[in-house]
C-alpha positions in Angstrom: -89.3 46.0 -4.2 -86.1 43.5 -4.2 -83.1 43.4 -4.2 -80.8 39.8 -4.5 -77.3 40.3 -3.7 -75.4 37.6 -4.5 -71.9 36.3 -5.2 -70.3 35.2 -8.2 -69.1 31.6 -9.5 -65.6 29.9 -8.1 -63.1 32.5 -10.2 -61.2 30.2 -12.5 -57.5 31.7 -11.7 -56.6 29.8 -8.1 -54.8 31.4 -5.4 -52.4 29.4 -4.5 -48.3 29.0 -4.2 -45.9 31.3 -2.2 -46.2 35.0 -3.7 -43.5 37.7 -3.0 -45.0 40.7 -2.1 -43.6 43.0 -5.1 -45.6 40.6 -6.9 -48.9 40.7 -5.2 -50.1 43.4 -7.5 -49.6 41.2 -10.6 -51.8 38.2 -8.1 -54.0 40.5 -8.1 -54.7 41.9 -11.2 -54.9 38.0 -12.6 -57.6 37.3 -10.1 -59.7 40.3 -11.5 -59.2 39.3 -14.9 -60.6 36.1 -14.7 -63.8 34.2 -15.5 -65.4 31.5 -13.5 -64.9 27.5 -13.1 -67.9 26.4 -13.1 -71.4 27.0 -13.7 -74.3 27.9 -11.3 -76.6 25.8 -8.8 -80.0 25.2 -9.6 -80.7 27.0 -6.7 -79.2 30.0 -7.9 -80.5 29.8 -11.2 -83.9 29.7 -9.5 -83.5 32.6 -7.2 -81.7 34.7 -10.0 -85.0 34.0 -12.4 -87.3 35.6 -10.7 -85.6 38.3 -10.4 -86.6 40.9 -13.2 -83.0 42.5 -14.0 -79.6 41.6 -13.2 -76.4 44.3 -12.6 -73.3 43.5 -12.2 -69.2 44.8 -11.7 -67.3 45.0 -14.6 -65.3 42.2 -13.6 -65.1 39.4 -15.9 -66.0 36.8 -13.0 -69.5 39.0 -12.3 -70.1 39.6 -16.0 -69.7 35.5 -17.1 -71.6 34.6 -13.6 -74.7 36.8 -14.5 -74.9 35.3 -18.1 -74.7 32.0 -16.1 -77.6 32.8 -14.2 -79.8 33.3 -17.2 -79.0 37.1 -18.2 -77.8 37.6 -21.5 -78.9 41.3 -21.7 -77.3 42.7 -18.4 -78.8 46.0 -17.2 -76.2 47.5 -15.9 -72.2 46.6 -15.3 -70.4 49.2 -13.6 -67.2 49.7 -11.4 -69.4 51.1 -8.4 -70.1 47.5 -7.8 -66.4 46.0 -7.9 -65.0 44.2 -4.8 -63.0 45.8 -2.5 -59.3 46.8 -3.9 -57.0 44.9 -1.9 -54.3 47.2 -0.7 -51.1 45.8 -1.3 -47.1 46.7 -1.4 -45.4 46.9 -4.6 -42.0 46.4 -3.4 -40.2 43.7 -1.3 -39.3 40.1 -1.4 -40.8 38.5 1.6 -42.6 35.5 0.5 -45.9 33.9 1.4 -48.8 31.8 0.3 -51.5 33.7 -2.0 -54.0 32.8 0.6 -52.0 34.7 3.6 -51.4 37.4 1.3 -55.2 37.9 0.9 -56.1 37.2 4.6 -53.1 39.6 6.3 -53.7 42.5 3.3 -57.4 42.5 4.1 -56.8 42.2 7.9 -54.5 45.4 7.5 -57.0 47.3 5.7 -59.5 46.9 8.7 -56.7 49.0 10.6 -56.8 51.8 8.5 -53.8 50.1 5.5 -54.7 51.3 1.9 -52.0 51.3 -0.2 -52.5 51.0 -3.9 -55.9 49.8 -2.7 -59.4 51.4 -1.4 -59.6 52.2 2.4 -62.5 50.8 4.3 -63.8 54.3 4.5 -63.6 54.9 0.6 -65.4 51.3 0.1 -68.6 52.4 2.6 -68.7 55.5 0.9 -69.0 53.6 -2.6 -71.4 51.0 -1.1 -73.5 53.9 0.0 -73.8 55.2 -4.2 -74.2 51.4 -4.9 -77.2 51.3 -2.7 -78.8 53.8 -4.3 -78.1 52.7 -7.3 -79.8 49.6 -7.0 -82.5 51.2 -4.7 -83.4 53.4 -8.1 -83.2 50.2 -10.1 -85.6 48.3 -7.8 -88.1 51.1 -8.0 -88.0 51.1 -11.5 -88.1 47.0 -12.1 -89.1 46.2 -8.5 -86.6 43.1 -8.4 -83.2 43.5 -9.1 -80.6 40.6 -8.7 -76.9 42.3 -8.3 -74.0 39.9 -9.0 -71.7 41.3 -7.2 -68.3 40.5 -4.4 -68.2 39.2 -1.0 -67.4 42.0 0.7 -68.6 44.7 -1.4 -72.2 42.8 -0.8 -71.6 42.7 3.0 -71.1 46.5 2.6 -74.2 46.8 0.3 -76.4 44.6 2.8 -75.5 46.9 5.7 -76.3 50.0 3.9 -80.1 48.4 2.5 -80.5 47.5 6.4 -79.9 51.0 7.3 -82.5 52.2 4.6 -85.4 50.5 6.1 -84.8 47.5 3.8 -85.4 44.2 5.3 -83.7 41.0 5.2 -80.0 39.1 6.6 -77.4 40.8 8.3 -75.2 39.8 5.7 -75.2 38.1 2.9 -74.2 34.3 2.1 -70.5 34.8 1.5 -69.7 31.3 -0.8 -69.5 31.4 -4.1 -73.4 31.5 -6.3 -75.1 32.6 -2.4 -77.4 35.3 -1.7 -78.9 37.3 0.1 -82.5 38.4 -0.6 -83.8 42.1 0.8 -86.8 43.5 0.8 -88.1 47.4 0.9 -90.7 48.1 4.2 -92.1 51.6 4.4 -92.1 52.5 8.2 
């Protein structure tokens, strides 16, 4: 069995300008409802085809990025395999660039900050279904590609390490890499 976790295109909404926190949450939700730039590598295309199935978030990014890759019938596209909500404040005036916004919220949320986000705790807990999610899928198909988030795949990765699957200690994080995990009986 196999399992491909890998990353979707460049998101077509930048990140970029000064960003008043009140208005992070708006940032946000424009990011998630995005598609993608640009299309896929050859070398993606050629590690997502041989690959028998494809899943993916309902995020418009994963969705257009697994079409990309070759996958017009997508076997499953489901919430469990969103990226991490990015806690954020809803109020306030203090100003920033998108890009420190995104760096200092995520930095926060290692320490335990979760508002109007997902705690670290909640997202391990959710990478822990996903795993089995795509375990059952990989039994069933035996190689599954997931087109999934940077750091919901780093979550996934760790959880298939710790279920006897093998393969990197995380995931190429850039946009169209992979990771590639394979399933060793002990």
């Amino acid at each position: 069995m196999e399992i491909t976790l890998i990353r979707h295109g460049k998101p077509a909404f930048e990140l970029k300008g000064k960003v008043k926190s009140r208005d992070v949450c708006e940032m946000i939700r424009r990011y998630d409802s995005s598609g993608i730039a640009e299309p896929p590598p050859e070398q993606a295309k050629q590690r997502a085809s041989v690959c028998k199935v494809a899943v993916c978030s309902d995020f418009i990014r994963s969705l257009e990025s697994a079409k990309a890759l070759g996958f017009s019938d997508i076997l499953l596209s489901d919430p469990m395999f969103r990226e991490i909500a990015v806690p954020h404040f809803k109020t306030g005036s203090f100003a920033m660039s998108a890009n420190a916004w995104g760096a200092l919220l995520r930095y926060m949320s290692v320490f335990g900050f979760s508002q109007n986000g997902e705690s670290l705790s909640m997202a391990k807990k959710r990478a822990q279904v996903a795993a089995s999610a795509l375990i059952d899928i990989a039994h069933v198909h035996e190689s599954v590609l997931l087109v999934g988030h940077g750091f919901i795949n780093y979550f996934l990765a760790k959880e298939l390490l710790s279920r006897n699957w093998v393969g990197p200690s995380k995931p190429d994080g850039g946009y169209w890499e992979c990771g590639v995990y394979q399933y060793h009986a002990v």
